[in-house]
N, C-alpha and C positions, 0 to 999 in steps of 0.2 A: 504494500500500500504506500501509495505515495506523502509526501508532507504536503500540511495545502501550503499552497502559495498563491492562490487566486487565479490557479491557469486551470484550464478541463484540463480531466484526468485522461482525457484520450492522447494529451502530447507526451514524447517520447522523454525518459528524465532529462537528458540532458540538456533538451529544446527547452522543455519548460524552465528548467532555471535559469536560462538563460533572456526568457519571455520575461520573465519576474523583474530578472532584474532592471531590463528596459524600463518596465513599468514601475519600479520604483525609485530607480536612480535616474531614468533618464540615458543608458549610457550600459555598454556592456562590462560588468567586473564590481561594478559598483563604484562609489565617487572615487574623483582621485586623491591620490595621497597629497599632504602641504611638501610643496616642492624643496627638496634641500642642497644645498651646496658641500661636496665633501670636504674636510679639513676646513670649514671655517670654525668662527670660533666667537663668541665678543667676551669681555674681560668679565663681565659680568651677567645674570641671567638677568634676561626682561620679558615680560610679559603681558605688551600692549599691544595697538593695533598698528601702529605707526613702521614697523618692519613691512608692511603691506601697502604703504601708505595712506595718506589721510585725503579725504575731497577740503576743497574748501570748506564746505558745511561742517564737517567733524571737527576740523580746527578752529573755525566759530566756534563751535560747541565746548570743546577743551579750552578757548580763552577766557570765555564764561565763567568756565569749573574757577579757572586759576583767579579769575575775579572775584567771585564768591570766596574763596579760600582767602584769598586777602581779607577783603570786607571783614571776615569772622575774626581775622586774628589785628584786627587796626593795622594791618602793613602797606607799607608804600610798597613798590617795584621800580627797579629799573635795570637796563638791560645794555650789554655791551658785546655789540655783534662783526663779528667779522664774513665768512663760507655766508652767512643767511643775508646780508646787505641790506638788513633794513626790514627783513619778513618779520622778524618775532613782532618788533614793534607794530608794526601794520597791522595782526592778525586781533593785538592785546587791544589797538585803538580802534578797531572795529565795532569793539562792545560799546555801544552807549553807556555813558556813565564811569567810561575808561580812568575819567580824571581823578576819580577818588580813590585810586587805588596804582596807578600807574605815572609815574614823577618823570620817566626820562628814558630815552634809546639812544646810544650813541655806536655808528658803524665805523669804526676804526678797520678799514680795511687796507692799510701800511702798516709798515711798522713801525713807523716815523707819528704814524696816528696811535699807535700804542702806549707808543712812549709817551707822547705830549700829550693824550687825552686823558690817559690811564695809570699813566705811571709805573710801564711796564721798564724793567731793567735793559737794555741794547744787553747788558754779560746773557740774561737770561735766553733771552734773542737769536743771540749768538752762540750760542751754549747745546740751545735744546730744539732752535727754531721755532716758528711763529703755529704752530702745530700742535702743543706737547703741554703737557701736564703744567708743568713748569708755570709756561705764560697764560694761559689760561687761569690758572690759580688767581696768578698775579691782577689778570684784567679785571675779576670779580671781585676781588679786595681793593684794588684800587676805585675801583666806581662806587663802592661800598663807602668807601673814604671821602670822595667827593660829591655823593651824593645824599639826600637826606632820606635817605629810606633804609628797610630793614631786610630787604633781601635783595638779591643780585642773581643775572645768571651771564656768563660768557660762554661762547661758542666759536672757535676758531678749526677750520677744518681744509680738506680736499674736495673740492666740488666737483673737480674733474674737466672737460675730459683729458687735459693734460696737469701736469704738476705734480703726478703720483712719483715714489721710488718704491725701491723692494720693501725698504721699513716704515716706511708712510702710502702704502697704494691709494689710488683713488677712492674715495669713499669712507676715508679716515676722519674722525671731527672728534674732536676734545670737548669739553663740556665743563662749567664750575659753576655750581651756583652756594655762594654764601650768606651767611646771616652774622649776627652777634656771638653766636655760639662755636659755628666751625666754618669749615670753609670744603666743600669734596666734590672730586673730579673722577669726571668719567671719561669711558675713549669708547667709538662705537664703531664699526666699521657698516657702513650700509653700503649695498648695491643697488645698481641704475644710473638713471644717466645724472647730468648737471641740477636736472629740475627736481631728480626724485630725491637727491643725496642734500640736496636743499630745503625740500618739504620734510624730510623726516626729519631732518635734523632740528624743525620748527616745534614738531612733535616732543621731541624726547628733552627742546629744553624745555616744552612748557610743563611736560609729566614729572620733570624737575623741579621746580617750580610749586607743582602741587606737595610734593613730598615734603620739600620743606618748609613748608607754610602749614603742613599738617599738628595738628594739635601734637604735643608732647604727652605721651600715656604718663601714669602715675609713678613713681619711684617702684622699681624691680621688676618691670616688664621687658 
């Protein structure tokens, strides 16, 4: 006796599982699998939607979150961008009502604008390049310094399609976003082209952004 699967039992097993699955997936085998890259890797795990990228609307949607996460906690923002040229700020001023929680974007995309904006070190610069842990740190404590707000986030990265090496490929972007408390950096590598390693990168600083504007749980959590 056959399983049902919703097909007459006059078709042969193998026909009918295979009728099934048309009719339920749409597709023979069943859905496909989330597509993977072998040997990649990122430093740390993430588990949002922006590896896929984000529409315009979802990124409204998430600069909202980050507003409301402000609003709750009385914080200003502001932001210091280089790889996004000006996106983060764009997506954050979109929201109506952006002033009360949004102070300031600056695109430092030199390094001559790092320094002079930001107050980034030329040894750091020169050291680890405009890429790297290092400067990024630097860029979100320094706008943290000069600006009256209580959290920051910088983004300095590889857009592509050239500018990549073996230790920095295309689609490499550094990340810091700081507060009063600490300051921590992330490195991500995303794939696609100029526009997608730009959109995500819009993403993952504003899902930064929510983290650490996230309430503090109680002592020993």
């Amino acid at each position: 006796m056959f399983p049902r699967t919703g097909v007459g039992p006059g078709l042969p097993g193998r026909r009918r599982r295979i009728v099934a699955a048309v009719r339920r997936f749409g597709m023979v085998g069943g859905p496909r699998p989330a597509r993977r890259t072998p040997g990649r890797r990122f430093d740390t795990p993430v588990a949002i939607s922006y590896h896929d990228g984000m529409t315009d609307a979802e990124l409204r949607k998430l600069a909202r979150r980050v507003g409301g996460a402000l609003q709750a906690r009385g914080w200003m923002l502001a932001v210091a961008e280089s790889c996004t040229g000006g996106w983060i700020a764009k997506v954050l001023t979109d929201v109506p009502g952006s002033s009360g929680w949004f102070e300031r974007g600056v695109v430092s995309y030199s390094n001559r604008a790092k320094v002079e904006l930001l107050g980034v070190s030329p040894q750091a610069l020169e050291t680890h390049g405009a890429v790297s842990e290092a400067v990024v740190r630097e860029m979100a404590e320094g706008l943290r310094a000069r600006a009256p707000v209580q959290v920051t986030v910088a983004v300095s990265g590889i857009a592509g399609p050239e500018g990549g090496t073996p230790d920095k490929p295309v689609g490499t972007v550094w990340f810091a976003w700081s507060t009063a408390a600490e300051t921590r950096a992330r490195r991500h590598r995303f794939e696609g082209d100029r526009e997608a390693v730009r959109r995500r990168s819009v993403a993952a600083a504003l899902e930064g952004v929510l983290r650490a504007a996230a309430p503090a749980g109680p002592a020993g959590d």
